[in-house]
C-alpha positions as a Markdown table, in Angstrom:
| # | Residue | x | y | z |
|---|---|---|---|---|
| 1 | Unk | -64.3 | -4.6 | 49.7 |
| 2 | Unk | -63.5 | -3.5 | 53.1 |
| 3 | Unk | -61.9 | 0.1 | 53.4 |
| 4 | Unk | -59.4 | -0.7 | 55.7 |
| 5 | Unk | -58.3 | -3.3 | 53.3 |
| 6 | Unk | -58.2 | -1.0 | 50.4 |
| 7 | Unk | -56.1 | 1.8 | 53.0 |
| 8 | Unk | -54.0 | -0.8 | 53.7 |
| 9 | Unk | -53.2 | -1.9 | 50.3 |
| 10 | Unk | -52.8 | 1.8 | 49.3 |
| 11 | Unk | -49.9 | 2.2 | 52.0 |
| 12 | Unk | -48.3 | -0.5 | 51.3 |
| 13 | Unk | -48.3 | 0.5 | 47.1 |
| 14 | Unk | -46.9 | 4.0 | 48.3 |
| 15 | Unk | -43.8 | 2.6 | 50.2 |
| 16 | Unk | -42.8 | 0.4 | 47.6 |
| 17 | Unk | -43.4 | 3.5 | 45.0 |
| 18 | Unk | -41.2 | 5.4 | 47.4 |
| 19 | Unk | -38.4 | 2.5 | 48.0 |
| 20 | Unk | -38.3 | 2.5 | 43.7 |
| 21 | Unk | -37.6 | 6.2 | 43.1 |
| 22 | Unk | -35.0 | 6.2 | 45.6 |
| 23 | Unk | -33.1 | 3.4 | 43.7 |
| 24 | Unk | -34.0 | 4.9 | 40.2 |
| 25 | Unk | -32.5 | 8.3 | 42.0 |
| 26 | Unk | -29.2 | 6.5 | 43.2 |
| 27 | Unk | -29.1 | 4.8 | 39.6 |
| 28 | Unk | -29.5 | 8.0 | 38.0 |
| 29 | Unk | -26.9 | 10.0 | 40.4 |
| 30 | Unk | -24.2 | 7.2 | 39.6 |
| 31 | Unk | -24.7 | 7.4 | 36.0 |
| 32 | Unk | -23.8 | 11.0 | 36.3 |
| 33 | Unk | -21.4 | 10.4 | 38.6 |
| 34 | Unk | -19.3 | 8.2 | 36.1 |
| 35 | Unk | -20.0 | 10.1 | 33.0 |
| 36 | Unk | -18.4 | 13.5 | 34.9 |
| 37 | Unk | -15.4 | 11.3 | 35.6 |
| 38 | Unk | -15.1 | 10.0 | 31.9 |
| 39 | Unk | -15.4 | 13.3 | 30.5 |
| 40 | Unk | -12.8 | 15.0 | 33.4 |
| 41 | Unk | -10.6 | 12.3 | 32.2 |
| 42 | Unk | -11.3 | 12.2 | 28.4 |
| 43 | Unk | -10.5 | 16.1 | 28.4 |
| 44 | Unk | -7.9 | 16.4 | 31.2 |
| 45 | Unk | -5.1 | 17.5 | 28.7 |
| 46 | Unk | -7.2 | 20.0 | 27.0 |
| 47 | Unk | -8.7 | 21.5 | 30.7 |
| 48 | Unk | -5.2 | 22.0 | 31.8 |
| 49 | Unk | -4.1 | 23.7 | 28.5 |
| 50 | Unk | -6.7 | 25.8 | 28.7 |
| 51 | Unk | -5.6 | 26.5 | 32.2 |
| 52 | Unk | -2.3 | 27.4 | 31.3 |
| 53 | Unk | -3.5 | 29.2 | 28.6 |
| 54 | Unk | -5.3 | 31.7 | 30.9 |
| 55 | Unk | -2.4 | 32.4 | 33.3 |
| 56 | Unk | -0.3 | 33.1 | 30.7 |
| 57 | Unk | -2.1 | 35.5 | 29.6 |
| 58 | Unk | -2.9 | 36.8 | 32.8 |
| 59 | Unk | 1.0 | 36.9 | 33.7 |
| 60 | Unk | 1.8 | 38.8 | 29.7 |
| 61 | Unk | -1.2 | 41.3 | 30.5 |
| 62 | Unk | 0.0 | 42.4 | 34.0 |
| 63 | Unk | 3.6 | 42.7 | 32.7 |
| 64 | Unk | 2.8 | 45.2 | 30.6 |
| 65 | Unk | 0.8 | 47.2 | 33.3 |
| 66 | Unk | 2.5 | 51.0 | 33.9 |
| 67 | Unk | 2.6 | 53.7 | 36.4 |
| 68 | Unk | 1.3 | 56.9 | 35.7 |
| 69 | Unk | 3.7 | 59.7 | 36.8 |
| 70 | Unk | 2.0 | 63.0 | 35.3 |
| 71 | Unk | -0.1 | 65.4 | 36.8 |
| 72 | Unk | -3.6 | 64.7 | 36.8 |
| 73 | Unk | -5.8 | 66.6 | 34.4 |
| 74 | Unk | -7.9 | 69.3 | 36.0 |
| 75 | Unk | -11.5 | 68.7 | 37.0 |
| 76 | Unk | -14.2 | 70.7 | 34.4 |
| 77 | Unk | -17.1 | 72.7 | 36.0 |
């Protein structure tokens, strides 16, 4: 076989390898893509309790935050 023929043939297998992984790449990101969106929307109620959850708890802790107003104790040597 002539090796130009066989270069050629080799180029023309590595752009169609390449053209494939791109389209099993976009396959794969839009799988992802929709199964991110099922599970934002499958746990949407719980995410936002949760949410809640935190700030109020946040808002009770910082409530209960006080001042101190006594003398500070003396440095030791």
């Amino acid at each position: 076989m002539n090796t130009k023929h066989v270069s050629r043939r080799l180029r023309r297998f590595l752009k169609a390898n390449e053209a494939v992984s791109a389209l099993e790449y976009a396959i794969l990101v839009g799988v992802v893509t929709v199964a991110v969106g099922a599970a934002i929307v499958a746990f949407s109620g719980q995410i936002g309790d949760a949410i809640s959850g935190i700030g109020n708890t946040v808002t009770n802790t910082g409530s209960g935050i006080t001042t101190f107003t006594g003398t500070p104790p003396s440095p030791t040597p």
